[in-house]
C-alpha positions in Angstrom: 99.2 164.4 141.9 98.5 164.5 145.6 96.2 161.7 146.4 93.4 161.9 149.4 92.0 159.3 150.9 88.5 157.8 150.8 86.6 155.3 153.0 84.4 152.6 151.3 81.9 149.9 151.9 81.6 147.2 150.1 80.2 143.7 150.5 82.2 141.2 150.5 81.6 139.4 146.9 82.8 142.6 145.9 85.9 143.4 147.7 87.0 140.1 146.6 85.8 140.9 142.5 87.8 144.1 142.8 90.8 143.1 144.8 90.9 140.2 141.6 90.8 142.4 139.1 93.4 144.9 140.4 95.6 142.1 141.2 95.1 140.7 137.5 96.0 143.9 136.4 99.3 144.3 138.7 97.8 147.1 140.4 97.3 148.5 143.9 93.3 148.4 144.8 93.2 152.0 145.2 94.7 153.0 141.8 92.5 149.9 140.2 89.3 151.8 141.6 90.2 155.3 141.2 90.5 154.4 137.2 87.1 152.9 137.3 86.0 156.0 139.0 86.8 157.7 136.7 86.2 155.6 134.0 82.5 155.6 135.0 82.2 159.2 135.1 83.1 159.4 131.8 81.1 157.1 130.6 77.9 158.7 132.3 78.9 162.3 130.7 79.2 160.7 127.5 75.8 159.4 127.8 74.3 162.7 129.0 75.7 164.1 126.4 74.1 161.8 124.4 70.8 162.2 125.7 71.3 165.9 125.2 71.9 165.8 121.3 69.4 163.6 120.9 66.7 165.6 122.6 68.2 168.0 120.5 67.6 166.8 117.4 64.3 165.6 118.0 63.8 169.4 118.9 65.1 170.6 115.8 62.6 168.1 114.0 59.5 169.2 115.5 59.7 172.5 115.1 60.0 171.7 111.1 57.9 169.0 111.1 55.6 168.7 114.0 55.4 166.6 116.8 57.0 163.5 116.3 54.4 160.1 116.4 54.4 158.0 119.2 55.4 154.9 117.7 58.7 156.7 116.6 59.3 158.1 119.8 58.8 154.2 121.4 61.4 152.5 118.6 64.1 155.9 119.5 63.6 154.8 123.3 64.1 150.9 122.6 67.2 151.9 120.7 68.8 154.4 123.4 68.0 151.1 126.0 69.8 148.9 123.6 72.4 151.1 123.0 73.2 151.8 126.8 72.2 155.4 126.6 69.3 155.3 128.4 67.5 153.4 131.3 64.4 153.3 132.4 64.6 155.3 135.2 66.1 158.1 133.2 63.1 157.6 130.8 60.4 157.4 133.6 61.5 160.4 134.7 61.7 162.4 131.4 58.0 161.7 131.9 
């Protein structure tokens, strides 16, 4: 795999949090943040993906059943916060 460099700013509590945990991990910085690049982007299509099926299936259940009540709608939303697959901003601008 041909590796290209990046150029990144980070405070300095940072550097030294991430230079720690590569070190504790026995490897280079670059390699140590290049997994938890990636390791984030996974995470975030998961929860997309998430989001998606849910939306989904609340879909699916108002067109059987009708809109769905408020109160349901609020306890699905504090779940999906709880659960990691949702924050507010994502909410606030679902509208």
């Amino acid at each position: 795999m041909t590796a290209r460099k990046l150029s990144i700013s980070v405070p300095p509590e940072v550097e030294e949090t991430i230079k720690a945990a590569a070190e504790e991990e026995g490897k280079p910085v670059s390699t140590w943040l290049a997994e938890a690049a990636i390791e984030k982007a996974r995470a975030a299509t998961l929860r997309a993906d998430a989001r998606a099926a849910a939306s989904e299936l609340v879909a699916e259940y108002e067109t059987e059943h009708g809109k769905l009540p408020e109160e349901s709608r609020q306890r699905a939303r504090q779940f999906l916060l709880e659960a990691g697959l949702l924050d507010d901003e994502s909410w606030r601008a679902a509208g």
